[in-house]
C-alpha positions in Angstrom: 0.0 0.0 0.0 2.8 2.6 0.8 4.2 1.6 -2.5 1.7 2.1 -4.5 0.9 5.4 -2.3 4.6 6.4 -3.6 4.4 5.5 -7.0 0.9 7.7 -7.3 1.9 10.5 -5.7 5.1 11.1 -7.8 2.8 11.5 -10.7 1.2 14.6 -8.8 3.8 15.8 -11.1 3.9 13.7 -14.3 7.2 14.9 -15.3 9.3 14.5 -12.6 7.1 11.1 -11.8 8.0 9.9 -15.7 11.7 11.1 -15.2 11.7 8.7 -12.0 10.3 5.8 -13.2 12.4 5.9 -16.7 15.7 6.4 -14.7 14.4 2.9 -12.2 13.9 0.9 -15.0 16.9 2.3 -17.1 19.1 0.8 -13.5 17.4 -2.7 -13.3 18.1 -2.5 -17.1 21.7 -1.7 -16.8 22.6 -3.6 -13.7 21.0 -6.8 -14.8 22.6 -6.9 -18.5 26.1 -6.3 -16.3 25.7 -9.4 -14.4 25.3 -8.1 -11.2 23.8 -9.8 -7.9 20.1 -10.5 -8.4 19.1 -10.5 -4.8 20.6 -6.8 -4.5 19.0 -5.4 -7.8 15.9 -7.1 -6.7 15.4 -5.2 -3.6 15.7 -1.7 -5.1 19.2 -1.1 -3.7 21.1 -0.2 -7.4 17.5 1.5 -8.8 16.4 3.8 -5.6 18.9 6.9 -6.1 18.6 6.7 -9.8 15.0 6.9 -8.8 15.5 9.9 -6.7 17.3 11.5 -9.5 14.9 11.0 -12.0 12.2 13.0 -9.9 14.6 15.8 -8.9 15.5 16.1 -13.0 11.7 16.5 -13.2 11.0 18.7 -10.6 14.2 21.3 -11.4 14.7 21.1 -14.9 12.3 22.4 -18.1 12.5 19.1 -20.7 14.2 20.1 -23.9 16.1 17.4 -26.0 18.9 18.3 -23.9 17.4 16.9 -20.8 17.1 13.7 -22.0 21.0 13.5 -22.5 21.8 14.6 -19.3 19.5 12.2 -17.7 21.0 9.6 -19.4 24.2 10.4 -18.7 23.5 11.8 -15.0 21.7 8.0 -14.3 24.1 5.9 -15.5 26.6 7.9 -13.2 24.8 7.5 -10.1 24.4 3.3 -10.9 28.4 3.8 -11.0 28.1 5.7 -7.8 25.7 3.5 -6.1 27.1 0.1 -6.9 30.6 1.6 -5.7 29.7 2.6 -2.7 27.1 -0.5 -2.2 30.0 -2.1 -2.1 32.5 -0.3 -0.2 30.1 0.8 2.8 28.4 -3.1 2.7 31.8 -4.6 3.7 31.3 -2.7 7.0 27.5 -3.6 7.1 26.5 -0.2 6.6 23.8 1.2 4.2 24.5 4.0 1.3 21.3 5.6 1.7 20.7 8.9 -0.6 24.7 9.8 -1.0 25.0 8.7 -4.9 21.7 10.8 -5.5 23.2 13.5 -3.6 26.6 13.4 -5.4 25.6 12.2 -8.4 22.7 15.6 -9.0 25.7 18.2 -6.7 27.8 17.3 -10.1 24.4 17.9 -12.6 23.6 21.4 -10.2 27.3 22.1 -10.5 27.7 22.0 -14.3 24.4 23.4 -15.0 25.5 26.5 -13.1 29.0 27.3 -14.5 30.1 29.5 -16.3 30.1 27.2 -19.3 26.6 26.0 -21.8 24.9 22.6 -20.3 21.7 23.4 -22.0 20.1 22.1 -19.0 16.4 25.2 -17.8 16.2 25.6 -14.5 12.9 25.8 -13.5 11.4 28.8 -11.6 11.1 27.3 -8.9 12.7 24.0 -7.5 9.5 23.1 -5.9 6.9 22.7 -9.1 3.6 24.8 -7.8 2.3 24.0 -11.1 -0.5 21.3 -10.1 -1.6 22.9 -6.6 -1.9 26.1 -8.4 -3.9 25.1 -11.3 -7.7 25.5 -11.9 -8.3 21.2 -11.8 -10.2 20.0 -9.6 -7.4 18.5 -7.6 -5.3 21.8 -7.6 -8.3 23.7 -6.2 -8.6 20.8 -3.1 -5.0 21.4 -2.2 -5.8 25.4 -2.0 -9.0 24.7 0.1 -6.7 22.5 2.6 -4.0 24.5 2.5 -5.7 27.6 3.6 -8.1 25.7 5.8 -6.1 23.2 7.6 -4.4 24.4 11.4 -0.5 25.6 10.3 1.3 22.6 11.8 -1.0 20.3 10.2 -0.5 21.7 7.3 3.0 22.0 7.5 3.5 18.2 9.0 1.6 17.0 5.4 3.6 19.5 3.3 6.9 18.5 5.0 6.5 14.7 4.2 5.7 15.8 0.2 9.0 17.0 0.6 10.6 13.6 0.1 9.5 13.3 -3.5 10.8 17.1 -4.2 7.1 18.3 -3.8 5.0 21.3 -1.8 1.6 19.4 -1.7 -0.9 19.2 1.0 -2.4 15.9 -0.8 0.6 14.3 -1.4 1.4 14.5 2.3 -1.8 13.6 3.3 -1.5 10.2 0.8 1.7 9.3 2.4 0.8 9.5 6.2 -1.8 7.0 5.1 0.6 4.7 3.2 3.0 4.8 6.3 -0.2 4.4 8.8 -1.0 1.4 7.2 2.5 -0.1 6.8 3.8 0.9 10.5 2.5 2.8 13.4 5.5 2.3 14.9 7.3 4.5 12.2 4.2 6.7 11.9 4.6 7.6 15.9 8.4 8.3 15.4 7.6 10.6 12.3 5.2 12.7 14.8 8.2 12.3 17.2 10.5 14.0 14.9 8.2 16.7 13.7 7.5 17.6 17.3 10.9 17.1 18.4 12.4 19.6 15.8 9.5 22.1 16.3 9.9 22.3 20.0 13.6 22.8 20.1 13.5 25.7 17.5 11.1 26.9 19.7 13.7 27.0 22.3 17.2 28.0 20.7 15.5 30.2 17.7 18.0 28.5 15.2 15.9 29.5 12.6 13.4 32.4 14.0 11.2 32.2 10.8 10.6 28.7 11.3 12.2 25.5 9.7 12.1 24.9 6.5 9.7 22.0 5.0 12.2 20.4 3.3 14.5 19.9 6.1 11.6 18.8 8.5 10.7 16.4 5.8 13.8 15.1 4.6 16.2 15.2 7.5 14.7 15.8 10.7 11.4 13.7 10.3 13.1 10.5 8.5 16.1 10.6 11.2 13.4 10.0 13.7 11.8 7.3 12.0 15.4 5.5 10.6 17.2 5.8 13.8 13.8 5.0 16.1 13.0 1.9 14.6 14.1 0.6 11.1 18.3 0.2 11.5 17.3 -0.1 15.6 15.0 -2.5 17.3 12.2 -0.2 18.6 12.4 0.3 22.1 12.8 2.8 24.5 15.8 3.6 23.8 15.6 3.5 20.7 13.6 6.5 20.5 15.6 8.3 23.0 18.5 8.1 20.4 16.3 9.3 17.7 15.2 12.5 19.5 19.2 13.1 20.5 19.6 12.9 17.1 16.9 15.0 15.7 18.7 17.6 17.7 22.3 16.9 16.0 20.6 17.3 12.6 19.9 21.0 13.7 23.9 21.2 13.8 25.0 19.2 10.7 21.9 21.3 8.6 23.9 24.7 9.9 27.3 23.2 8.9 26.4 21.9 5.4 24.7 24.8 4.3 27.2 27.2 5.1 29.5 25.0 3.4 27.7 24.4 0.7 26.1 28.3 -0.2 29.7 29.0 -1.4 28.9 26.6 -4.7 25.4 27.4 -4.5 24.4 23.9 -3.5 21.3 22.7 -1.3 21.7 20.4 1.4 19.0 17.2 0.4 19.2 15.0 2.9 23.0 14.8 3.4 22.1 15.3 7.7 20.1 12.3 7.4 22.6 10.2 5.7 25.8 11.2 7.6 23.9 11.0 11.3 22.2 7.2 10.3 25.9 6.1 8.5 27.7 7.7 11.6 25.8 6.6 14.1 25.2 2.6 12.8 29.1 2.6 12.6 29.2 3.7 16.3 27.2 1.3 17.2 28.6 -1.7 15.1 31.8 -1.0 16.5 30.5 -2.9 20.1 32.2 -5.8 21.6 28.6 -6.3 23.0 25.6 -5.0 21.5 24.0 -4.0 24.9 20.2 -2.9 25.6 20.2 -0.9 22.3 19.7 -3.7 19.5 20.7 -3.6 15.9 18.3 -5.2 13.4 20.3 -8.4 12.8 17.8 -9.4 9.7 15.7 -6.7 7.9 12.3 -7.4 7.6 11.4 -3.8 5.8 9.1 -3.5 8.9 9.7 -2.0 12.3 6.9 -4.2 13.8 7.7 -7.1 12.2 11.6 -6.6 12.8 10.2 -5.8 16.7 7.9 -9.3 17.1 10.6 -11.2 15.1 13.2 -10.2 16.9 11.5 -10.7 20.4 10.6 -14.2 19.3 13.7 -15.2 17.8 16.0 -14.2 20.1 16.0 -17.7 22.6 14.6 -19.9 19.9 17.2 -19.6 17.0 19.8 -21.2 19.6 20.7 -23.7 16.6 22.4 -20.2 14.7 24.3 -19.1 18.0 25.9 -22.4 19.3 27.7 -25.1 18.6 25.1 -28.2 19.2 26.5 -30.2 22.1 24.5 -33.5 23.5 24.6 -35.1 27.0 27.8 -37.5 26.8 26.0 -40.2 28.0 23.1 -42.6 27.7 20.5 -43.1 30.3 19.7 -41.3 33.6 22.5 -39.6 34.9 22.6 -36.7 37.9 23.6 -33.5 38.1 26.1 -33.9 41.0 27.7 -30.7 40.7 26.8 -27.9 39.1 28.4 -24.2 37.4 30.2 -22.2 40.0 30.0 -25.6 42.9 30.8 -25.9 46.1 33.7 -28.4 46.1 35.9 -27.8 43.2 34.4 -26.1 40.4 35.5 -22.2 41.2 37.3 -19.3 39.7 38.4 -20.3 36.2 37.2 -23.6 36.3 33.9 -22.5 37.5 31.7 -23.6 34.6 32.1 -27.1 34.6 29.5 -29.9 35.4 30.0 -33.3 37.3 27.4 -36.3 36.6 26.7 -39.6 38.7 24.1 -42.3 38.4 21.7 -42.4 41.2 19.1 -44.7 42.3 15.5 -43.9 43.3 16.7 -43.4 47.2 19.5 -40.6 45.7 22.8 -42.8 46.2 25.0 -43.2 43.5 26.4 -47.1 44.4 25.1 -50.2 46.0 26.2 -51.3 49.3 29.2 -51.6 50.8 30.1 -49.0 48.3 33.8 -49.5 49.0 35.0 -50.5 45.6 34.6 -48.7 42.3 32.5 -51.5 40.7 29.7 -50.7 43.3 29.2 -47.1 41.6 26.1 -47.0 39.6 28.2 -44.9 37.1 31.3 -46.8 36.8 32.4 -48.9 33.5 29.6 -47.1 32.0 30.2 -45.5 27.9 30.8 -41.8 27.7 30.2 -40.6 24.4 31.3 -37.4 22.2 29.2 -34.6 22.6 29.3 -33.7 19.3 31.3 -33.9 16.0 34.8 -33.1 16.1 38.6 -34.1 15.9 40.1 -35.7 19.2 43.0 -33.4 19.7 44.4 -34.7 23.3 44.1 -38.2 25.0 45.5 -39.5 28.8 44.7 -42.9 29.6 46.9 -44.6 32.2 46.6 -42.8 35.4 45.4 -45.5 37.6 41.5 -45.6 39.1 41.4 -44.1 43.1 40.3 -46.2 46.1 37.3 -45.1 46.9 37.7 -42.0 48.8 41.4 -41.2 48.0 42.5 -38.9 45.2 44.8 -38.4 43.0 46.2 -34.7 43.4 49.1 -35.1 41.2 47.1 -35.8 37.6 44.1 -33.6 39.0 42.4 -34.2 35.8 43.0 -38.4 35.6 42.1 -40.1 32.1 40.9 -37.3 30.1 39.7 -36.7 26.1 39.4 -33.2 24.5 37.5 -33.1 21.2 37.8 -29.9 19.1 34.5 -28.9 17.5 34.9 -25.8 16.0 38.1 -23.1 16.3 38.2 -22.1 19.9 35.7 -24.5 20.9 36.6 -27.8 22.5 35.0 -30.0 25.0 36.5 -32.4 27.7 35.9 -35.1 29.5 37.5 -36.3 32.4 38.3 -39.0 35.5 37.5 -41.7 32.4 38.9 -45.5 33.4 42.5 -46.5 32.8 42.9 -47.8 29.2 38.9 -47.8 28.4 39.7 -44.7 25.9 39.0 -45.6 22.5 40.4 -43.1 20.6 43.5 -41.2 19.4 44.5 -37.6 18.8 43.2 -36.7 15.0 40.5 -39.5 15.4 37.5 -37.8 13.9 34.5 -38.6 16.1 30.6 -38.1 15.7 28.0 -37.3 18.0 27.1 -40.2 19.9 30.2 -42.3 19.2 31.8 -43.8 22.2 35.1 -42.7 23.5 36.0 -44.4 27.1 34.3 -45.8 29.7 33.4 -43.4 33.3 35.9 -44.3 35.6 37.8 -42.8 39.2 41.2 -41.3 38.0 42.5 -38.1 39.2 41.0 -36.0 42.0 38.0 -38.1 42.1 37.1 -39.5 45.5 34.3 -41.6 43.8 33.5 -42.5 40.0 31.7 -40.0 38.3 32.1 -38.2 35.4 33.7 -34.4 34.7 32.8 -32.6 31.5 33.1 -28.8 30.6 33.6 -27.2 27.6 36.6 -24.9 27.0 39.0 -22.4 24.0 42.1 -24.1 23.8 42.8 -28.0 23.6 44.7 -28.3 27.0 44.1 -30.5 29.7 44.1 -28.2 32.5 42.6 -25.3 30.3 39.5 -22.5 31.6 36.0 -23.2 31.1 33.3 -21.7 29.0 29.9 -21.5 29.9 27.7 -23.3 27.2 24.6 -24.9 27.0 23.5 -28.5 26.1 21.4 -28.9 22.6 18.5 -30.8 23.7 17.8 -33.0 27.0 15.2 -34.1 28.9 15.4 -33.3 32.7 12.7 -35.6 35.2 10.9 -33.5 38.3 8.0 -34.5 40.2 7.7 -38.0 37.9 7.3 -35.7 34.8 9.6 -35.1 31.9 10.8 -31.8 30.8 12.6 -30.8 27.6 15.1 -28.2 27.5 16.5 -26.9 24.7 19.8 -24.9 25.0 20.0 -24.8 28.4 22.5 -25.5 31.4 21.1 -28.2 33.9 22.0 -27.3 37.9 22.8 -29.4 40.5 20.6 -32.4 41.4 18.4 -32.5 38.1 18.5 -35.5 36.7 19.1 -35.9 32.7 18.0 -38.1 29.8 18.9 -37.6 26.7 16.0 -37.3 24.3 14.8 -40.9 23.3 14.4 -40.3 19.6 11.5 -41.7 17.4 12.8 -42.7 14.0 9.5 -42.4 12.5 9.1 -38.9 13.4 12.7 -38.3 12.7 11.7 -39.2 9.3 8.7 -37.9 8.2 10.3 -34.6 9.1 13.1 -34.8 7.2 12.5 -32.4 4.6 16.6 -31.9 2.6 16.8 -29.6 -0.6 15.3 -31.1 -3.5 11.8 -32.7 -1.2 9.0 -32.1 -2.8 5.5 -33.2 -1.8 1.7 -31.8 -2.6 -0.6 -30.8 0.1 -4.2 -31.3 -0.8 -7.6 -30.3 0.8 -11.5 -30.1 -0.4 -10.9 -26.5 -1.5 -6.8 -26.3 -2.7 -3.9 -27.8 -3.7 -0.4 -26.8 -3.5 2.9 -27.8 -4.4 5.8 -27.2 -2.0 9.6 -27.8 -2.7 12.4 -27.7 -0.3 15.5 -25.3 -0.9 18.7 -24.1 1.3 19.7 -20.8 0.9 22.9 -18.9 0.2 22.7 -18.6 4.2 22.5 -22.7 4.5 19.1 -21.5 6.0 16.3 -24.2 4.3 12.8 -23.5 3.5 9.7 -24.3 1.7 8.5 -22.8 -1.0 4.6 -23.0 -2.3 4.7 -22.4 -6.3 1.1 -21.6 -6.2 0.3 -18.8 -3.8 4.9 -18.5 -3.7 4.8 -18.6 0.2 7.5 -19.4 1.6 8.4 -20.6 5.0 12.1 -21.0 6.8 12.7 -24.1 9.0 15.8 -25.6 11.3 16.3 -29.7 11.7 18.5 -30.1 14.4 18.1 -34.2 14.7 16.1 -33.8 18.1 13.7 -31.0 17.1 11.8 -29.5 13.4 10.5 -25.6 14.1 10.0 -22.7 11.5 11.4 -19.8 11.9 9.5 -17.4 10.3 7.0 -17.6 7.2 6.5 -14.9 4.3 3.1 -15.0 2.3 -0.4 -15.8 1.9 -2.0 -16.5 5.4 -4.3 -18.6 3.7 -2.4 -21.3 2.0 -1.9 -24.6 3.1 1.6 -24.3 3.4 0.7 -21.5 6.6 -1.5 -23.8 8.3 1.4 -26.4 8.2 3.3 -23.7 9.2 1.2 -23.5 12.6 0.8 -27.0 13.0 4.3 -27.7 12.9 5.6 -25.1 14.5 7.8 -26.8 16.9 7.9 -30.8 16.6 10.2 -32.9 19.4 10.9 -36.7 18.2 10.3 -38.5 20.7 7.0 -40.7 21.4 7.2 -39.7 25.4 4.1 -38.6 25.9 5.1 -37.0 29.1 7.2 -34.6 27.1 5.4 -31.3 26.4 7.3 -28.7 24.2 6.5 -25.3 24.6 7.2 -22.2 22.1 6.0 -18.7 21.6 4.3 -17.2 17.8 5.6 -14.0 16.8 2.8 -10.9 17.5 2.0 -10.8 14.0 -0.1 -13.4 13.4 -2.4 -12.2 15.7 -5.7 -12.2 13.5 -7.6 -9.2 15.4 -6.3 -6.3 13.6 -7.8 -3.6 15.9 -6.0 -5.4 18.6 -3.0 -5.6 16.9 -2.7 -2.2 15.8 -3.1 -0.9 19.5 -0.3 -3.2 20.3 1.5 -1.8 17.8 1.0 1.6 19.2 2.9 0.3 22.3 5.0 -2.2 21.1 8.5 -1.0 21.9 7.7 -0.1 25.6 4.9 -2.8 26.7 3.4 -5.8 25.1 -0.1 -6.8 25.9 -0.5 -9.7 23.2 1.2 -13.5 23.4 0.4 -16.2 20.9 2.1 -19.7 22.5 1.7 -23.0 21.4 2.7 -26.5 22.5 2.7 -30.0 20.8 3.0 -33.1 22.2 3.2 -36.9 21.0 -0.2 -38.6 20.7 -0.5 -42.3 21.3 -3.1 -44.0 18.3 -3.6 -47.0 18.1 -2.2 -46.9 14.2 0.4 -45.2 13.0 1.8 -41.9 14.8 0.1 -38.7 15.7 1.2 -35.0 17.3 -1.3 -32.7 18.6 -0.5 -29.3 18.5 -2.4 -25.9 20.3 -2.2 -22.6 19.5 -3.1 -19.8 22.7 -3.4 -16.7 22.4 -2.7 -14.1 26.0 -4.3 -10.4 26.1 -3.5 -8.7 29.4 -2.7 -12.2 31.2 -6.2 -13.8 29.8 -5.6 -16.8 27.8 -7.9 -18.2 24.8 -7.4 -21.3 23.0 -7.2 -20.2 19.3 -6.1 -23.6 17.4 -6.1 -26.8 17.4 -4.1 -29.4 14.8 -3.1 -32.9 14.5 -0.4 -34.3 12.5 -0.5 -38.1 11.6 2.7 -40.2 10.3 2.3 -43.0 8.5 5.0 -45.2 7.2 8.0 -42.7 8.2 6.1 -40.3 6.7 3.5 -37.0 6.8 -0.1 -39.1 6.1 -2.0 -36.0 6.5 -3.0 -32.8 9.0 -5.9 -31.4 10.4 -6.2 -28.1 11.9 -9.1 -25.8 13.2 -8.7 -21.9 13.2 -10.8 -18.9 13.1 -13.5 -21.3 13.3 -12.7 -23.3 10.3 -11.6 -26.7 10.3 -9.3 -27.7 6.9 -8.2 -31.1 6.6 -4.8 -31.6 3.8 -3.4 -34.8 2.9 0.2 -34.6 2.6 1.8 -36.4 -0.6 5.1 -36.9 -0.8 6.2 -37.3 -4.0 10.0 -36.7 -4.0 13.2 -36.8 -2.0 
């Protein structure tokens, strides 16, 4: 809708709207018959400042058969400019913004007003007044409004016309709209800015006869609005640093015009480009991003880059870490924990000790004198993950029981490396029960030694932590486990990325290969998903992020997922809310495989699915300083007595009430998806699931 807001009201004057759109397509034209990257000519990053040149042609030159060479040649020039500087300012992950526009039309304004012939008619006036002063019907609304409307309302819509080189009470009327309805987050901080710049002219008198349109438009007004919530997470202080930096643009506005009268030049929205560049480069430049968050993926959206963020941020663990697994099988406890009370302090703090216990909490059978009458002794200890075994010590003798061995502290020991600067050890192992080498390669699950009493261990059990470097007596790292299943109160409980304490007791997750299966979905699957109304046919794909999705070729949805081996989720979906691939989308939105049915796992929607648009619009409102709306869901394993089935619910919380708001089932058949059923905004759709490739 804002797009299509844009492209109309650039036609308020046809010239300069003509000029635009020629220049846009001569860009796509030139940077695709060049070769270069389709993703970036596809989102308008080569084509937008030849776009902005092509309306400020039209709106400060007269057309003659001069113009059009000029154009040409003044286009093609800023493509040069932008893909330049695309380049050079991306490898620092920072944006170019309106600089090749600004550079690229200085030049045109420079040549056109020397001393020497460019052929180029400057217009009367930069601002066309053409339209709004004409008899039509539409000029004489614009005089009724402007004369009519209260000044700073008047000013606020002729401010935002401003953008697109224009004086027009209509246009900036149009254009509040568009941005109403694509982000009242971004419409709040445009009122923010206008305010904010208002008030403290007020003050300091920086420009007594008030500030000029443009600048409110173009500068102050679009700072608020980039800095409050498109390059920031929206937050509190988000729009603190917007209205700090309204107030710089007062400063840089002074600077660059007194700089820039000497050539005769006007300003544009140089301000706005060198306070958003300056500022992002400040903040990239953090060890640690702290309470005011960069937008790590942009969704072109400051509430979606809000509720995505929010819901992403402890559930995309699988991007973040390293996936490391209990290194054992069975029921194993937490004996010591992170930060314990016997020997796991100071630099070796973050380290965890495991024993087996029985259901009256000891961890051996009576007399409990020897090794062999530990629970956990002999038992395998396996490789947390994949890796290379870099060091091995396997002949320091097993302790009596209650003696220890000071001298090799660490006893019978394997480090694995797993990524650089990330290795993990285990330690205390049996004499000789290692089973590998340094520069064995290792998988997950693979077994490496046996849990044994060597070192400073006054009983069997088992050390592990995880560490940077590959020696033995080396500082730990804090880091969580991928996926376990902890037991309370006779109920299992999964955790996902989490560190267990002291005294919980751990299992890892007992897979189901038939779930496993049916939701293993590589690049190149490809299955139809039928119901009484539609059918659709979705293909699996990795992108040039190794992130994989599905894509729908009918309705082109598309929606990201993560297979960790122990979980299936999406991540985020992008498309029609009524295909078949969306309601899969919320059926499956988080899938454990495991047939337990004590095991419950829980997850969290983004915002913006919320179906009550009133509702969601007040949220909105609000959305960086309090959120009143939840949407959580949780599936579960459901026993049938054919074949598999998961049963998934959707809730949705306002103000701490909850409402069921879906219900689904998913049934496997034959190590695969049979079909789904799913109730919603009280319809219920039924798909059958075909697979028909993989």
């Amino acid at each position: 809708m804002l797009g299509a807001i844009l492209l109309l009201v650039s036609f308020f004057n046809p010239v300069a709207g003509l000029c635009g759109l020629c220049c846009a397509i001569f860009s796509l034209a030139v940077t695709n018959l060049l070769g270069y990257r389709t993703e970036t000519i596809n989102a308008g990053i080569y084509s937008f400042n030849s776009l902005l040149l092509g309306i400020a042609f039209g709106s400060f030159y007269n057309v003659n058969t001069i113009f059009f060479i000029w154009l040409t040649l003044a286009c093609l020039f800023t493509i040069i400019v932008t893909v330049v500087l695309v380049e050079r300012l991306g490898r620092s992950g920072l944006p170019v913004l309106s600089l090749p526009f600004i550079f690229c039309f200085w030049a045109v304004l420079l040549a056109a007003n020397s001393i020497f012939h460019t052929g180029l008619e400057p217009k009367s006036s930069y601002i066309l007044s053409e339209l709004y002063n004409g008899t039509g019907n539409l000029g004489s609304f614009h005089e009724y409004l402007y004369l009519n409307l209260p000044f700073y309302l008047n000013l606020f819509f002729r401010s935002l016309s401003a953008i697109l080189f224009q004086n027009n009470v209509i246009t900036g009327i149009l254009i509040s709209l568009g941005l109403l309805i694509h982000s009242r987050i971004a419409f709040s901080l445009l009122i923010i800015g206008f305010i904010t710049a208002l008030c403290f002219n007020n003050i300091t008198h920086v420009y007594p006869d008030g500030i000029s349109y443009y600048h409110l438009g173009a500068n102050f007004m679009l700072t608020s609005v980039a800095i409050g919530s498109f390059f920031t997470i929206p937050s509190l202080r988000s729009y603190l640093w917007a209205i700090l930096c309204v107030l710089v643009v007062f400063v840089l506005i002074n600077a660059f015009t007194s700089l820039l009268s000497i050539y005769n030049l006007p300003v544009f929205s140089l301000p706005f480009c060198i306070i958003n560049i300056g500022l992002l480069y400040f903040l990239l430049l953090r060890r640690h991003p702290g309470k005011l968050q960069l937008v790590p993926i942009q969704h072109y959206s400051p509430e979606r880059n809000l509720y995505q963020f929010i819901n992403q941020k402890s559930r995309l663990n699988d991007l973040k870490y390293f996936r490391f697994y209990l290194p054992f099988m069975g029921s194993w406890t937490v004996s010591q924990g992170y930060d314990g009370d016997i020997t796991h302090k100071g630099d070796w703090s973050k380290a965890l000790d495991f024993v087996i216990e029985d259901e009256e909490k000891h961890s051996y059978k009576l007399p409990g004198t020897l090794p062999q009458h530990f629970y956990c002794f002999n038992k395998p200890v396996l490789a947390c993950g994949d890796g290379v075994v870099t060091t091995v010590t396997d002949h320091i003798e097993d302790n009596i029981i209650g003696e220890v061995n000071t001298k090799d502290n660490w006893g019978n020991t394997v480090v694995i490396q797993h990524l650089d600067g990330l290795y993990s050890k285990v330690s205390h192992l049996k004499k000789k029960s290692i089973t590998v080498k340094p520069g064995d390669v290792v998988k997950q699950g693979d077994q490496i030694g046996l849990c044994g009493n060597s070192g400073r261990s006054p009983e069997p059990h088992l050390h592990f932590q995880v560490q940077t470097t590959s020696y033995i007596d080396a500082k730990t790292l804090a880091y969580p486990f991928a996926g376990y299943i902890s037991r309370k109160a006779n109920k299992n409980k999964f955790n996902s990325f989490e560190v267990p304490v002291k005294e919980d007791v751990l299992n890892p997750v007992d897979i189901n290969a038939s779930i496993k299966r049916a939701f293993d979905f590589p690049p190149g699957y490809t299955a139809i998903i039928t119901s009484a109304t539609a059918k659709e046919s979705i293909e699996a794909f990795t992108d040039e992020f190794n992130q994989t999705y599905f894509y729908c070729k009918e309705t082109g949805a598309t929606a990201y997922f993560i297979n960790n081996g122990t979980l299936f989720y999406f991540t985020s979906f992008y498309g029609d809310k009524n295909s078949l691939l969306y309601y899969f989308y919320l059926s499956a939105y988080k899938i454990i495989f495991s047939s337990d049915e004590d095991v419950i796992v829980h997850d969290s929607l983004p915002v913006q699915l919320s179906t009550n648009k009133l509702q969601l619009w007040l949220q909105d409102v609000v959305a960086p300083f309090y959120r009143f709306i939840s949407i959580n869901y949780s599936s579960r394993y459901l026993p049938q007595k054919t074949g598999l089935a998961i049963k998934t619910v959707q809730f949705k919380q306002i103000f701490g009430r909850q409402k069921q708001t879906m219900t689904a089932t998913i049934n496997i058949a034959d190590n695969s998806i049979h079909d789904f059923d799913i109730q919603i905004n009280g319809r219920d759709t039924k798909a059958e699931w075909i697979k028909e490739s993989t």
